[in-house]
C-alpha positions as CSV (number, residue, x, y, z in Angstrom):
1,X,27.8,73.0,87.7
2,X,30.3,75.3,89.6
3,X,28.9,78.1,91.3
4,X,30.4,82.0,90.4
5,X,31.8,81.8,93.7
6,X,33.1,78.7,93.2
7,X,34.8,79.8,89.6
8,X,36.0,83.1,91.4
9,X,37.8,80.7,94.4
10,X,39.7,78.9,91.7
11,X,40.9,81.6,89.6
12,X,42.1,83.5,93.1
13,X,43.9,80.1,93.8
14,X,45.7,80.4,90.3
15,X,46.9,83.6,90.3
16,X,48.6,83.2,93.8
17,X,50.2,79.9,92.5
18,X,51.7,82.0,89.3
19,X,52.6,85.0,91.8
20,X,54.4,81.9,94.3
21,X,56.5,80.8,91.0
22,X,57.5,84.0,90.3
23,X,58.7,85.0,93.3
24,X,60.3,81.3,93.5
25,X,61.9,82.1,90.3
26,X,62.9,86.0,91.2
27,X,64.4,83.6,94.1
28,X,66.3,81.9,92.5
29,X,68.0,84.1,90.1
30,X,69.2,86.6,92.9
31,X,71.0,83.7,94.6
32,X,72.9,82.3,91.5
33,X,74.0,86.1,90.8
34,X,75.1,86.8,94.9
35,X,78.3,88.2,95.3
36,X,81.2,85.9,96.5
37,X,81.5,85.8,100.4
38,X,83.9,88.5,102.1
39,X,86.8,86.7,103.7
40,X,88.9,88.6,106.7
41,X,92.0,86.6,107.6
42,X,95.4,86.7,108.2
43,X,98.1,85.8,105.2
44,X,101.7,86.6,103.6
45,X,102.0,89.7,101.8
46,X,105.1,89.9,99.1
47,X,105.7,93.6,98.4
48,X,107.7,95.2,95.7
49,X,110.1,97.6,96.0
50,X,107.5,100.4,96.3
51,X,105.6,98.7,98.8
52,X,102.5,97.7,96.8
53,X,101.2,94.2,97.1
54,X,102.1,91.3,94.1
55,X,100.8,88.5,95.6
56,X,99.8,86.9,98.7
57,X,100.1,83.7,100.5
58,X,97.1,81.9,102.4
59,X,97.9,80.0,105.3
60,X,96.9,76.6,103.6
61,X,99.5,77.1,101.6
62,X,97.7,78.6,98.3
63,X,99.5,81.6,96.5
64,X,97.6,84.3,94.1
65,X,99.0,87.1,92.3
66,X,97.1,90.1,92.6
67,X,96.5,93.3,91.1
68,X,99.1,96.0,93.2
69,X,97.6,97.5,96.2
70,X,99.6,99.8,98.6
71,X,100.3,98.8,102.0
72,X,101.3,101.3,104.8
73,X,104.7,100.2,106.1
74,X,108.1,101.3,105.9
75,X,109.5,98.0,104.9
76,X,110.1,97.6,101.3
77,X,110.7,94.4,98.8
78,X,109.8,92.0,101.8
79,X,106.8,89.7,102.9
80,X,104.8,90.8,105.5
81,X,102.3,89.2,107.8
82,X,99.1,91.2,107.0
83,X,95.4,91.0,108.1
84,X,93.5,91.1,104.8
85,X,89.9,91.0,103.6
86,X,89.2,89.3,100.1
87,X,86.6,87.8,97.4
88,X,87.7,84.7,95.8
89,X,86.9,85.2,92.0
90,X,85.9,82.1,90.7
91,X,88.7,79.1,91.8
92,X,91.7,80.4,90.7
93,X,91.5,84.5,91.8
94,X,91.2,86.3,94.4
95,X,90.5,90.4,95.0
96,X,92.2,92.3,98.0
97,X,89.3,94.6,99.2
98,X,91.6,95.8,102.2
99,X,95.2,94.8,103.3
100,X,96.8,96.3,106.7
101,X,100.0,95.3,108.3
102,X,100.0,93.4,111.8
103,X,102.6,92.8,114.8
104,X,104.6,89.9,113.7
105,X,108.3,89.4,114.5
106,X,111.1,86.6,115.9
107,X,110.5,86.2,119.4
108,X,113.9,86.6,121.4
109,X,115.6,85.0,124.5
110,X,114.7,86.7,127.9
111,X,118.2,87.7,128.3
112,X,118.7,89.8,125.1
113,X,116.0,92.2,126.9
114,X,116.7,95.4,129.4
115,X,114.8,98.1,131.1
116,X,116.7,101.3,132.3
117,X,116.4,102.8,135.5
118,X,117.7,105.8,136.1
119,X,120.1,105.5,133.9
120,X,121.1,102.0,134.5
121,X,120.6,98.7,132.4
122,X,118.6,96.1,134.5
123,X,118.1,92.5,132.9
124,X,115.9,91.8,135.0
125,X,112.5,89.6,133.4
126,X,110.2,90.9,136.4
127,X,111.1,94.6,135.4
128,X,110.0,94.0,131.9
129,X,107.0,95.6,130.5
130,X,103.4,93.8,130.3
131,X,101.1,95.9,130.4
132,X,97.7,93.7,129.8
133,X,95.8,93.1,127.6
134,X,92.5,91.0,126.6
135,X,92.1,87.7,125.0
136,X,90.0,87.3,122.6
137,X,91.3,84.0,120.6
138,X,94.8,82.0,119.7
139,X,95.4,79.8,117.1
140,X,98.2,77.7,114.8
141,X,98.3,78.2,111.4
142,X,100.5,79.0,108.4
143,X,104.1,78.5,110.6
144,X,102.9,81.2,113.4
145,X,100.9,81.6,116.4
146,X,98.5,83.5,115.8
147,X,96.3,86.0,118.3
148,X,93.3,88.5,118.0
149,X,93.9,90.3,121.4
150,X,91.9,93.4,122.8
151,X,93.3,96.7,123.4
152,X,92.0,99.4,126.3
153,X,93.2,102.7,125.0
154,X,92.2,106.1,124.6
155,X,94.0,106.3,120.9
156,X,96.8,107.9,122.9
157,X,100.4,107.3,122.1
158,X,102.4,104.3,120.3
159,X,101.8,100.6,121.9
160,X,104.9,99.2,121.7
161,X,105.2,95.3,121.4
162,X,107.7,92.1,121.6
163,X,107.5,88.4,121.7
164,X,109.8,86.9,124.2
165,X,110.9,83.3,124.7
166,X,111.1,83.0,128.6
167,X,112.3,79.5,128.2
168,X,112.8,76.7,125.6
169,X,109.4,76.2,124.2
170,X,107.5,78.7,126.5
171,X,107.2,82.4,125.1
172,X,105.2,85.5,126.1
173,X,104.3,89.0,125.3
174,X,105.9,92.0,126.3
175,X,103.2,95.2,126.1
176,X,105.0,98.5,126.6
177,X,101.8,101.4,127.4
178,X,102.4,104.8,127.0
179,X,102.4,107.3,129.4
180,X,99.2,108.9,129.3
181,X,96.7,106.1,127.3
182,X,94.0,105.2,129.3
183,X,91.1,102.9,128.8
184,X,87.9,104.4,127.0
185,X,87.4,102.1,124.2
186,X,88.9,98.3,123.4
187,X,91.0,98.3,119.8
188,X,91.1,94.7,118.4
189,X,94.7,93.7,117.7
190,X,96.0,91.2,115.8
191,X,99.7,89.5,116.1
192,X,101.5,86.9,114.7
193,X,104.8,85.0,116.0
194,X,106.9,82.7,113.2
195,X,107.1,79.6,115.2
196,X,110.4,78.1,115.6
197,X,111.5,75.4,113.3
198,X,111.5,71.9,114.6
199,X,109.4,73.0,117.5
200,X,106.3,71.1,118.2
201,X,104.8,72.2,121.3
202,X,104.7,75.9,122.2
203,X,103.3,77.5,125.5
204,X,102.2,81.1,125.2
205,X,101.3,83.5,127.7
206,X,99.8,87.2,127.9
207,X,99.1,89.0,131.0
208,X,95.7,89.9,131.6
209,X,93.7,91.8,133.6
210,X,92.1,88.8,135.4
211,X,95.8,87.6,134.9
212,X,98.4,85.2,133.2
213,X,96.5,83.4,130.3
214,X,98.6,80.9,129.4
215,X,98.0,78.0,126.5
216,X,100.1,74.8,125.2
217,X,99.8,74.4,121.4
């Protein structure tokens, strides 16, 4: 016959088994009502002509219209190369929590660029501004080459920026600094060059402060 203690052992043992299950259970429903994951990526932005957002472009190719969402740029009735964070709502939506836009234009030739000095025009591709910068990652995706890059600044001034094709197939980055920034805090930047139709290989470089950083895609 089981002893009080015995009876009192058992009925502690069931209680923590019910309390397990419900916790399991508690479990079980938060997870199948978690919010969908926070993307941050880059993609094409197509604006209207008032500058607010109509639908956007994924670098695997996927397109979703979305609801219209300012973006700060003077460029109107366009597609621009944004950095974006988003919720997919269920498999064919997706929400724009935040939408910025990034550096991204044609690289040109060497030669189409000029410094003045004292008045006077130099082409000259060792008086051209590069300023450095630090590396954080580069990849390929969408039809550009894509950078996260980190900026020593102060907030100071207008960064001024340019891709440049230094010869077929090899391109770099021209960083204009203004007078007067200095280096207090790093400010992550993100760029994007359109890469050249028919192009296969590409060779990028940015000056850094340990310096050249220079990768074949």
């Amino acid at each position: 016959m089981p002893t009080r203690y015995a009876i009192m052992k058992r009925l502690l043992t069931d209680i923590l088994c019910v309390v397990f299950m419900l916790f399991v259970a508690a479990c079980s429903n938060d997870d199948d009502n978690d919010y969908p994951p926070i993307v941050t990526d880059l993609l094409e932005a197509s604006v209207d002509a008032n500058g607010r957002v109509v639908s956007v472009r994924l670098d695997d190719g996927t397109t979703y219209n979305v609801a219209a969402q300012q973006v700060e740029s003077e460029k109107k009735d366009t597609t621009l190369r944004c950095l974006a964070t988003y919720t997919h709502d269920g498999n064919t939506g997706l929400k724009l929590n935040s939408i910025r836009t990034i550096y991204s234009d044609t690289p040109y030739p060497v030669s189409s660029f000029y410094m003045v000095v004292n008045g006077v025009a130099y082409h000259d591709a060792s008086l051209l501004p590069r300023s450095p910068m630090k590396v954080i990652s580069m990849w390929k995706s969408g039809g550009y080459l894509n950078m996260h890059l980190g900026l020593m600044t102060t907030g100071y001034g207008n960064h001024q920026y340019a891709f440049c094709e230094d010869s077929v197939g090899h391109y770099s980055l021209l960083h204009q600094r203004p007078m007067g920034d200095g280096g207090s805090y790093t400010e992550h930047v993100y760029m994007s060059m359109p890469l050249p139709e028919g192009q296969e290989e590409v060779t990028f470089t940015v000056k850094t402060y340990d310096g050249d950083y220079t990768r074949t895609f």
